[in-house]
C-alpha positions as MATLAB code, in Angstrom:
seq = 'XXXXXXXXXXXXXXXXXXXXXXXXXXXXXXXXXXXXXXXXXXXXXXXXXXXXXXXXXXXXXXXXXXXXXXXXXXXXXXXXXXXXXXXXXXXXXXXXXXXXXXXXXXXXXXXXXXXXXXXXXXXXXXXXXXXXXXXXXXXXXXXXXXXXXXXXXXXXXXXXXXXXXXXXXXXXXXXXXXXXXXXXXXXXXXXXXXXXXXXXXXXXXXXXXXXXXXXXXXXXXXXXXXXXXXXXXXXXXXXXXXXXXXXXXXXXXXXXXXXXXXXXXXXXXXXXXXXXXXXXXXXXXXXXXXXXXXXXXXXXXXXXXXXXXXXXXXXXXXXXXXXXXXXXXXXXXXXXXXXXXXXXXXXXXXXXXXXXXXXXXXXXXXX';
ca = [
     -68.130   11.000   -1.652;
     -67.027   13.759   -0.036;
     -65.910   16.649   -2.519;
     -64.147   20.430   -2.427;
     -64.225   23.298   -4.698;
     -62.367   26.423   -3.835;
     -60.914   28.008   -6.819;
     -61.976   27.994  -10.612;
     -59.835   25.051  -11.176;
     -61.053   22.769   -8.433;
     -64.332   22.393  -10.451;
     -62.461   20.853  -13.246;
     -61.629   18.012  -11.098;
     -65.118   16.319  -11.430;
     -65.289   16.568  -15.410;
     -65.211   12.956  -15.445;
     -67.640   12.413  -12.515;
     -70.928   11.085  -13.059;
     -73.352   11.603  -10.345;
     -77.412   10.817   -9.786;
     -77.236   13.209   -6.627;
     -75.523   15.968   -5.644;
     -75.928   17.884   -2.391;
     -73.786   21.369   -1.421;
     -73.830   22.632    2.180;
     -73.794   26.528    2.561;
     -74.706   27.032   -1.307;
     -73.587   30.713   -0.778;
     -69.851   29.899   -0.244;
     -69.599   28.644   -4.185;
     -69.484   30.664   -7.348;
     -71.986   30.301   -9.610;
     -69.997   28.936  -12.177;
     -68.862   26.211  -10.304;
     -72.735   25.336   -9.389;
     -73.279   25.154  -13.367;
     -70.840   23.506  -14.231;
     -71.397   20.739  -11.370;
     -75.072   20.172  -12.610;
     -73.400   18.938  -15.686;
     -72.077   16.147  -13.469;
     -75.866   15.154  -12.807;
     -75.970   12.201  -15.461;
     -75.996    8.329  -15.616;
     -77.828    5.658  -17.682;
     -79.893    4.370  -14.823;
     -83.309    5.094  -13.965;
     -82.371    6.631  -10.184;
     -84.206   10.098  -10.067;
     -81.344   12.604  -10.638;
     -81.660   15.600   -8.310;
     -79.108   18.380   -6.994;
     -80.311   20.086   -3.543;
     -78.950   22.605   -1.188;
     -78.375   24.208    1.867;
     -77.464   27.586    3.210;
     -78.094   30.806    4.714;
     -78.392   34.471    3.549;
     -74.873   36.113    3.307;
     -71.299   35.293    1.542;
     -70.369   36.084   -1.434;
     -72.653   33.964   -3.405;
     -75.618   35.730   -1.974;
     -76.699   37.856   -4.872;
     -76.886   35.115   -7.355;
     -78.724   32.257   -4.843;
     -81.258   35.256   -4.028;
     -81.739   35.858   -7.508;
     -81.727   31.639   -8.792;
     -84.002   30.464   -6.139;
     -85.525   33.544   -3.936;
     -86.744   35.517   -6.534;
     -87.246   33.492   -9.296;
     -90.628   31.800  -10.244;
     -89.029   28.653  -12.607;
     -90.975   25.279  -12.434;
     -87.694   23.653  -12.141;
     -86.538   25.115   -9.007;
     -88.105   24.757   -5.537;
     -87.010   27.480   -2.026;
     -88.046   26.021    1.079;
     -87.708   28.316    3.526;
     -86.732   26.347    7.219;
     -86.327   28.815   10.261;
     -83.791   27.144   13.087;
     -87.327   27.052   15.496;
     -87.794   23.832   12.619;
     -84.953   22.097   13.986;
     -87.205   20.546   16.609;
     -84.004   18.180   17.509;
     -81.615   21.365   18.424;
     -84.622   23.347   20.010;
     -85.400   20.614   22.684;
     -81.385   19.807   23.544;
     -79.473   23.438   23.118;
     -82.871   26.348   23.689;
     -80.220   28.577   24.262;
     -79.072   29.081   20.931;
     -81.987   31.318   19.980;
     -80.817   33.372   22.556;
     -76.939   33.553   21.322;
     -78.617   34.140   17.431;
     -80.071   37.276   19.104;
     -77.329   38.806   20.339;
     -75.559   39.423   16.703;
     -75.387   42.351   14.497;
     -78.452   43.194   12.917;
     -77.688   41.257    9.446;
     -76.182   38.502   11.071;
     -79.161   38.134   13.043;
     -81.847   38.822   10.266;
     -79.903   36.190    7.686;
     -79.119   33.484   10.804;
     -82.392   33.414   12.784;
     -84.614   35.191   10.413;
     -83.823   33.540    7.297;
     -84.475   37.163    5.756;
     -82.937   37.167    1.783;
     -83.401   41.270    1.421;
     -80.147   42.042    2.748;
     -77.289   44.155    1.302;
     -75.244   41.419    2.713;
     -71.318   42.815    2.900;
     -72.242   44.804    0.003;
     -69.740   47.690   -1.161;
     -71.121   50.084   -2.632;
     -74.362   50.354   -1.087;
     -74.712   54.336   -2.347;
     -75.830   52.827   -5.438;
     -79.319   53.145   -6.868;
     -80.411   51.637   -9.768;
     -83.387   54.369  -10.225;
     -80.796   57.230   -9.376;
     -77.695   56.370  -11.102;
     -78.769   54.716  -14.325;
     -80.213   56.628  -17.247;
     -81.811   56.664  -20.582;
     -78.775   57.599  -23.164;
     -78.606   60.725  -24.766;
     -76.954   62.850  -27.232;
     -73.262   63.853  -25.563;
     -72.331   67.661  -26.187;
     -69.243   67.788  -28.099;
     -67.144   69.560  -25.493;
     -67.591   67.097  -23.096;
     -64.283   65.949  -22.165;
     -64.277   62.036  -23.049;
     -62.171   59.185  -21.945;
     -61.716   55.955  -21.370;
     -60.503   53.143  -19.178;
     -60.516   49.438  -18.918;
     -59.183   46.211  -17.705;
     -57.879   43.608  -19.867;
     -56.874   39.810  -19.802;
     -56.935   37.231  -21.702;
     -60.354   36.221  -18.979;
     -62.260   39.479  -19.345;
     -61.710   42.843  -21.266;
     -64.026   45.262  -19.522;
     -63.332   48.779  -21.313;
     -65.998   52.021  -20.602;
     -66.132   55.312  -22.271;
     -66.791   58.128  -20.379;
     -68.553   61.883  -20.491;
     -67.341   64.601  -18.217;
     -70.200   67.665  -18.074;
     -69.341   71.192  -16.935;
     -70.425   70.604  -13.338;
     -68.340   67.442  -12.640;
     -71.251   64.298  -13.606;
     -69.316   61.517  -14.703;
     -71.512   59.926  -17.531;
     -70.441   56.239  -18.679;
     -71.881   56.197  -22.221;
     -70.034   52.799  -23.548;
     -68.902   49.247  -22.592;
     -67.266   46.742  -24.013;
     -66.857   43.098  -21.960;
     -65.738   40.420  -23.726;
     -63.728   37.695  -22.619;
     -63.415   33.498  -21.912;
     -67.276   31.930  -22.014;
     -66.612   29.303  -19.123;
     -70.494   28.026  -18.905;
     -69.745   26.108  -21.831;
     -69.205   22.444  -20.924;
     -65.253   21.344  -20.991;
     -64.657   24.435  -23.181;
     -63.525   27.355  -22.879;
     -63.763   30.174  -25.713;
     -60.812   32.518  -25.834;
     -60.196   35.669  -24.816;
     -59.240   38.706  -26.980;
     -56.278   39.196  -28.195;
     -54.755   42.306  -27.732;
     -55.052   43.346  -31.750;
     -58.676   42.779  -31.256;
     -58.669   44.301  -28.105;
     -57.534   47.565  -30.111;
     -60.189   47.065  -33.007;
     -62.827   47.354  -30.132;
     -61.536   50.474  -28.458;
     -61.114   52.584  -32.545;
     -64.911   51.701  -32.091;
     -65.649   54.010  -29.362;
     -62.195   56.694  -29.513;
     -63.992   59.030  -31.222;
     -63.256   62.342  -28.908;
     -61.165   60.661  -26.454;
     -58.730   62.860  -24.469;
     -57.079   59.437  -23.077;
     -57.125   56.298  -22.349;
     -56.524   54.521  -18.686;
     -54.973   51.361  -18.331;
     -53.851   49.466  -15.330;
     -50.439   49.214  -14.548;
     -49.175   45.846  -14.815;
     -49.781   46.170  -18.500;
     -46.564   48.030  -18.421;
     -44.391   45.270  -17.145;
     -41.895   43.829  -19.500;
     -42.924   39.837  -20.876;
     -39.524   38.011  -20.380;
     -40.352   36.222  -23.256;
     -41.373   38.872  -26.195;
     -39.032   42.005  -24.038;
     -41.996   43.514  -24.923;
     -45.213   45.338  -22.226;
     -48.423   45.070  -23.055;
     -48.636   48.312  -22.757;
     -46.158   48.487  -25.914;
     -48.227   45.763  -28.243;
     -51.392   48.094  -27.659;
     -49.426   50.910  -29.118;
     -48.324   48.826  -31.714;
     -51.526   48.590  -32.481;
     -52.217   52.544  -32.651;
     -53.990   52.906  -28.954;
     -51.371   54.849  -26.762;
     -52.426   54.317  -23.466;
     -51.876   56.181  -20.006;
     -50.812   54.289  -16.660;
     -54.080   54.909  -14.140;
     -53.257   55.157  -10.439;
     -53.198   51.667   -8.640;
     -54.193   52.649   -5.487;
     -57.090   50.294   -4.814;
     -58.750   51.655   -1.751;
     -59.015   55.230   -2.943;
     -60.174   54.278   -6.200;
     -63.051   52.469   -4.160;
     -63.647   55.450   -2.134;
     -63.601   57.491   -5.592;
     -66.212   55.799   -6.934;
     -68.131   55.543   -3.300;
     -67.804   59.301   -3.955;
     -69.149   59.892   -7.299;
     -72.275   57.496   -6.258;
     -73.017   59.463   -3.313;
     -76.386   61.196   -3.503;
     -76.795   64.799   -2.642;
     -80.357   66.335   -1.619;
     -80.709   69.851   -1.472;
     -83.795   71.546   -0.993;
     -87.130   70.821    0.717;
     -90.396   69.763    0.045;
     -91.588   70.622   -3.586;
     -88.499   71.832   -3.869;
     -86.433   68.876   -2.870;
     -83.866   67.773   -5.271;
     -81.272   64.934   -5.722;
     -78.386   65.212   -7.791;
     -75.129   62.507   -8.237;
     -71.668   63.032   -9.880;
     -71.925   59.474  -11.648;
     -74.691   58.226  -13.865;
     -74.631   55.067  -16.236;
     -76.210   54.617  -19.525;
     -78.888   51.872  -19.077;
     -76.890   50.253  -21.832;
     -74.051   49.034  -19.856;
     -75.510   45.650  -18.478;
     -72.430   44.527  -16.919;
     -71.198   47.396  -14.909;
     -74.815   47.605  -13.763;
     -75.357   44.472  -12.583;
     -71.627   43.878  -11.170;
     -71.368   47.616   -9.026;
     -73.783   46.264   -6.540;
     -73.076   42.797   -6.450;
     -69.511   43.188   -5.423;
     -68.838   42.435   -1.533;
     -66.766   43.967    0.257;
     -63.735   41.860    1.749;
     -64.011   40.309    5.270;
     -60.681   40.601    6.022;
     -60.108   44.336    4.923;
     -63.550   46.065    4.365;
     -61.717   48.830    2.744;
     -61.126   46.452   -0.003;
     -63.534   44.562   -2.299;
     -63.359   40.742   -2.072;
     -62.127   39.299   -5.557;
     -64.401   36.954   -5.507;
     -66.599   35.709   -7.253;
     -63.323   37.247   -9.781;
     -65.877   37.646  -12.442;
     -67.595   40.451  -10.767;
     -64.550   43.054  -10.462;
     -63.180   43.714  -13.760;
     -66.041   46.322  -14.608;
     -65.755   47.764  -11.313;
     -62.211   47.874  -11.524;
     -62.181   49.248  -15.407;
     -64.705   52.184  -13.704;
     -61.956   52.653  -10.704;
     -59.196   53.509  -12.933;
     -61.282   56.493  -14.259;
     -62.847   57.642  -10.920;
     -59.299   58.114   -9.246;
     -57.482   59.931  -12.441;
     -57.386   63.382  -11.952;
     -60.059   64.449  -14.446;
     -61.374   68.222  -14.948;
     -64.296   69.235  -16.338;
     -65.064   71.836  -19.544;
     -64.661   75.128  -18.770;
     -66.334   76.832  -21.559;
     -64.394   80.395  -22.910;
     -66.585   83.169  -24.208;
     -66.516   81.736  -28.160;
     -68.223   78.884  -26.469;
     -71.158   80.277  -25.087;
     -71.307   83.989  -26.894;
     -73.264   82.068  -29.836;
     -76.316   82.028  -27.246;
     -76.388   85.459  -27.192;
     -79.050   87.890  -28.517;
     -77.998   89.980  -31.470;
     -78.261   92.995  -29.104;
     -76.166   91.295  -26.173;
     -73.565   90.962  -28.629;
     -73.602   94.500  -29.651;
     -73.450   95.229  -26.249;
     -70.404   93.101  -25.719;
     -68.240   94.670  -28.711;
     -68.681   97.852  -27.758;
     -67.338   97.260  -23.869;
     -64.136   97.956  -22.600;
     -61.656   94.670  -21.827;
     -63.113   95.024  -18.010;
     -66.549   95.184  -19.086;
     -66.415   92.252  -21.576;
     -65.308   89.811  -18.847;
     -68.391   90.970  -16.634;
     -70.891   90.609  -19.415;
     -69.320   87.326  -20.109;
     -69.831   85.939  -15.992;
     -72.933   87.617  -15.922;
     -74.076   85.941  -19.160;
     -72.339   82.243  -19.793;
     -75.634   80.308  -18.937;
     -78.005   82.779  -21.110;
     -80.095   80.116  -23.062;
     -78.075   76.817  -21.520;
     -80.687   73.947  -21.182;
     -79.910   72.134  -17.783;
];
């Protein structure tokens, strides 16, 4: 039997299939999902061994999770065997050539098609990131740190982040939230939240918030309630803000804020980045650089595997809003001051206060 499975619901089709065997060709053209849920189909009562193999190549957008199943794991239940095209002893002795044609691709083409090599950022997007860079131990946030937060909901995924914005610009992401359907649970699927509960999650983190980004579908009217999402959420006592649906730019945002900057030499040499991530927020970590970018516009992320993009996307409605940092006034630095430095201060003239005040806003800041 010959078999298909394109889109979330194609897998469905087999829930009544029963099968000893299963074989996939190009395992890194499938979700993961739809791999789990098809070993489910791997029953019978017979005694015929029941098995599920497969083959494929580096590259596509299952890449990252077949590297990570098979490649890199060291489960007893799992077997890699790695088979190089100079294997195929049948293809080398009728079409020799085709080593030749292998060579002549890109360089990751070539490495994943007549290499077999795994260690690839394969279409990968954002390729600035770096998990030993951009993610952090948490700390204490300063209270006038500007705050915010954005997310993106549905019914499949609500994937909301709070944010930190320091005085020079570093975008800290101190919170997440991602809740949403469970579908590795055989023929069921747990539901989503609501948009009440939604709201119950977000009064968890508001503390300090300046505003909240949404995407802007949520404003659309429902023809059945005359009512916006956007509406029920204030309902529920979030008011939200519309974020900027320009896709591409929020991509190149966020390329932006992950871009690391050296400065300095030698001992001196230095590395600084206008985004870091609380080690806390598992999913935006492991989705940011497992996303691929899409063949047809690499501009654009591909949306799929779907699951993959709603933290990414949550993160891009943040990254494109117009955001400015603290600017601290005299009252919020003067209480650094030396009891003689602010003697000094109250007995200069208007023009002299705002010198002493440049000349002295980072006395005793820790960096």
């Amino acid at each position: 039997e010959f078999g298909y499975c394109d889109t979330d619901k194609d897998v469905y089709q087999y829930q009544s299939a029963e099968y000893d065997v299963i074989r996939f060709d190009e395992l890194t053209h499938f979700e993961e999902q739809w791999y789990i849920y098809l070993i489910s189909r791997i029953r019978g009562a017979n005694d015929y061994p029941k098995q599920i193999k497969s083959s494929t190549n580096p590259g596509g957008i299952g890449h990252q999770w077949v590297k990570k199943r098979f490649i890199d794991t060291h489960s007893d239940d799992r077997i890699f065997i790695s088979a190089k095209v100079q294997d195929n002893s049948f293809l080398m002795e009728t079409d020799p050539g085709y080593i030749e044609r292998l060579e002549k691709l890109g360089e990751n083409d070539r490495k994943a098609l007549l290499d077999g090599v795994w260690d690839l950022d394969f279409g990968q997007y954002f390729n600035e990131f770096d998990r030993n860079i951009h993610v952090i131990e948490p700390f204490e946030i300063p209270e006038h740190w500007r705050r915010y937060i954005s997310f993106d909901y549905g019914l499949d995924m609500f994937a909301c982040y709070k944010y930190a914005l320091d005085e020079n610009d570093v975008l800290y992401v101190t919170d997440e939230i991602y809740e949403g359907k469970d579908k590795k649970q055989e023929g069921i699927e747990s539901k989503g939240l609501l948009v009440s509960e939604a709201c119950e999650r977000i009064k968890q983190i508001k503390d300090g918030v300046k505003l909240i980004l949404a995407p802007t579908d949520l404003w659309n009217t429902q023809s059945t309630s005359g009512k916006s999402t956007a509406l029920m959420f204030e309902e529920n006592g979030v008011s939200l803000t519309k974020a900027n649906r320009d896709r591409i730019a929020g991509w190149y945002a966020i390329k932006e804020r992950l871009k690391v900057i050296t400065q300095g030499e030698g001992e001196d040499k230095q590395t600084f980045t206008k985004l870091k991530i609380f080690k806390h927020c598992h999913n935006l970590i492991r989705t940011l650089p497992s996303v691929q970018a899409d063949p047809k516009d690499f501009n654009d992320i591909a949306n799929n595997p779907h699951e993959l993009t709603h933290a990414p996307d949550a993160l891009r409605y943040c990254c494109i809003y117009w955001t400015k940092p603290f600017i601290p006034k005299a009252e919020d630095f003067k209480h650094r001051w030396t009891k003689d430095m602010m003697q000094d201060y109250k007995k200069a003239t208007p023009e002299q206060k705002e010198m002493l005040m440049e000349m002295w806003k980072d006395y005793g800041k820790t960096v």
